[in-house]
VMD Tcl script that draws the C-alpha trace (Angstrom):
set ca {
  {-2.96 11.42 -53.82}
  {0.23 9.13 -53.93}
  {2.01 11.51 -51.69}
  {-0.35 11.68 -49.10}
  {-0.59 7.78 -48.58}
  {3.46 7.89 -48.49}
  {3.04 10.68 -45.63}
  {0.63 9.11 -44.37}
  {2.22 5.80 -43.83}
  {5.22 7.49 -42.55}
  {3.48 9.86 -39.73}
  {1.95 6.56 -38.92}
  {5.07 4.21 -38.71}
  {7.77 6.50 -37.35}
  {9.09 6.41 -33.80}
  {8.64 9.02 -31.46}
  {10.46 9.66 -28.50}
  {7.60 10.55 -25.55}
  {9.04 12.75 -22.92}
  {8.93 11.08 -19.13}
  {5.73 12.51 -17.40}
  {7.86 12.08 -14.16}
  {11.44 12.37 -12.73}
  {12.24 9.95 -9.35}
  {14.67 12.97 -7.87}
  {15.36 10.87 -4.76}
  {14.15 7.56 -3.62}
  {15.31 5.85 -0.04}
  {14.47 2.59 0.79}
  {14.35 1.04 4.31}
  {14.22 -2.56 4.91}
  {13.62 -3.63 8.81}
  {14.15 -7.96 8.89}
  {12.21 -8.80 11.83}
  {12.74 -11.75 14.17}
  {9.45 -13.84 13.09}
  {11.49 -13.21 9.30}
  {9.36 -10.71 8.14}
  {10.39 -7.58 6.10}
  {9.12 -4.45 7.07}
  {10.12 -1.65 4.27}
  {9.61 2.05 3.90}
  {9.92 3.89 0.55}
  {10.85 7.58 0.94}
  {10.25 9.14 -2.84}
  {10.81 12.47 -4.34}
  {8.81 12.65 -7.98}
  {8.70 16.06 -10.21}
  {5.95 15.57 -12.08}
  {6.86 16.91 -15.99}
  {3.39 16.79 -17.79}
  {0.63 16.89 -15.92}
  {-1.81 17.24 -14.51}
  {-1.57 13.17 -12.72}
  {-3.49 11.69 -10.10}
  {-1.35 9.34 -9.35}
  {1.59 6.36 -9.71}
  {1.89 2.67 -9.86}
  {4.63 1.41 -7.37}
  {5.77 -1.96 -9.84}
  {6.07 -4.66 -6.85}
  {5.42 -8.37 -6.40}
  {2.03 -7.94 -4.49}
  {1.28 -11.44 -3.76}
  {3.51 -11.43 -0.18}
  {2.92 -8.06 0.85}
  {0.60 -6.56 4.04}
  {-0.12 -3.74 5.71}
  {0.66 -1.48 3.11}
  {-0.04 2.35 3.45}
  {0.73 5.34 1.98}
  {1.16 9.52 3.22}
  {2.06 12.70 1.86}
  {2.95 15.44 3.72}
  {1.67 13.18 6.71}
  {-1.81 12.51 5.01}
  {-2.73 9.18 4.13}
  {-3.39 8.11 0.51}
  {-5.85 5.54 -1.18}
  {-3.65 2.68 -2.25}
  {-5.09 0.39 -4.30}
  {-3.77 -3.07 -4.48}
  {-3.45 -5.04 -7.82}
  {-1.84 -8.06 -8.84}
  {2.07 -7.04 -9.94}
  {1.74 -3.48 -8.60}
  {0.11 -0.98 -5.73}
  {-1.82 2.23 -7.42}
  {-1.28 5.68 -5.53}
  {-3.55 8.33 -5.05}
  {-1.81 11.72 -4.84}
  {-3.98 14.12 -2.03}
  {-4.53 16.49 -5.28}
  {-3.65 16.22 -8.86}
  {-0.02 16.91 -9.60}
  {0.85 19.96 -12.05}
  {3.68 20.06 -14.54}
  {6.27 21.31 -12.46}
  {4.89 19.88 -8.80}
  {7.06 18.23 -6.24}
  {5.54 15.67 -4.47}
  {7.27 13.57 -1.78}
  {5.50 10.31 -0.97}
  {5.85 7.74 2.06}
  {5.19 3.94 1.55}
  {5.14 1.10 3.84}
  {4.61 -2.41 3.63}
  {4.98 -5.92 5.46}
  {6.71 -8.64 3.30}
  {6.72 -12.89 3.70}
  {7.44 -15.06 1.70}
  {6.65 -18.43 2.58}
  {9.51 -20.75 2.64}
  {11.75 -18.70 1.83}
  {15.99 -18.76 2.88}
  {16.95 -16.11 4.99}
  {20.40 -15.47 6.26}
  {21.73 -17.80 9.33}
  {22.13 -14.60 11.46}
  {17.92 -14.65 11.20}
  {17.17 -16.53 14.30}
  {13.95 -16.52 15.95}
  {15.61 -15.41 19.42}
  {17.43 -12.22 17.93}
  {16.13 -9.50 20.54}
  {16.38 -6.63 17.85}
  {15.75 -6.69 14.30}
  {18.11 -5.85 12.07}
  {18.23 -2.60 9.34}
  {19.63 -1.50 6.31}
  {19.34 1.94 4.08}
  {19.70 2.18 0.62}
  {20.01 5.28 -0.92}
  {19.81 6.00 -4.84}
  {18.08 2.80 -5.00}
  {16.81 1.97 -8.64}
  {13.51 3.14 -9.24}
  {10.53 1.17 -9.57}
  {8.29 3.16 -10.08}
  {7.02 3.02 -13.21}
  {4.23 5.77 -14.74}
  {1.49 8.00 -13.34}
  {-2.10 7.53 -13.38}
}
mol new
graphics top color blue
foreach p $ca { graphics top sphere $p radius 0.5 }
foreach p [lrange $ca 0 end-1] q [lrange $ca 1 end] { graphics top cylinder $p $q radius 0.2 }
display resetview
């Protein structure tokens, strides 16, 4: 009987190190700063999925400034759901162990009084753009 408690309480306490149910193979972000000082940006990610099935991921972003936020794959659009630190993502179909999916997101950001560069002027004719490869992920599990 003393043994089992002492296995017990160790099956119970030890760590275990879970295995990723996704891998971010490639993720490109574009960032367009508009004249009016908006930021339009578009997410271009690649995601292996490594235990599945999953519906879904969470896209871990300050929501509170964002609009117009959509998402596609494979040029159909996706339910996004909107919540308060993060946007939920349908997949078109669950997502096997093994799947490639490639995903499209866009969004509007403004922040309210915030301090943009001096070379943001109202009058700029065209907006400027940036691309950021390898960007750090932030994504952050599947659904």
């Amino acid at each position: 009987m003393k043994k089992s408690v002492i296995i017990l309480f160790f099956l119970l306490f030890s760590s275990v190190q879970a295995q990723p149910e996704f891998v971010v193979q490639e993720e490109t972000v574009e960032a367009t700063i508009n004249s009016d000082a908006t930021v339009d940006i578009l997410y271009h990610f690649t995601i292996k999925t490594t235990e599945g099935p999953q519906r879904g991921i969470y896209l871990s972003i300050p929501t509170g400034s964002i609009s117009n936020y959509a998402a596609s794959q494979s040029g159909q659009s996706l339910k996004v759901e909107r919540e308060r630190y993060r946007l939920k993502i349908w997949f078109s179909k669950k997502a096997q162990s093994g799947d490639i999916t490639e995903l499209e997101l866009s969004h509007s950001y403004c922040q309210k009084g915030a301090a943009f560069p001096k070379w943001i002027h109202p009058l700029q004719q065209k907006p400027r753009e940036w691309r950021m490869e390898k960007h750090s992920s932030t994504l952050r599990e599947l659904i």
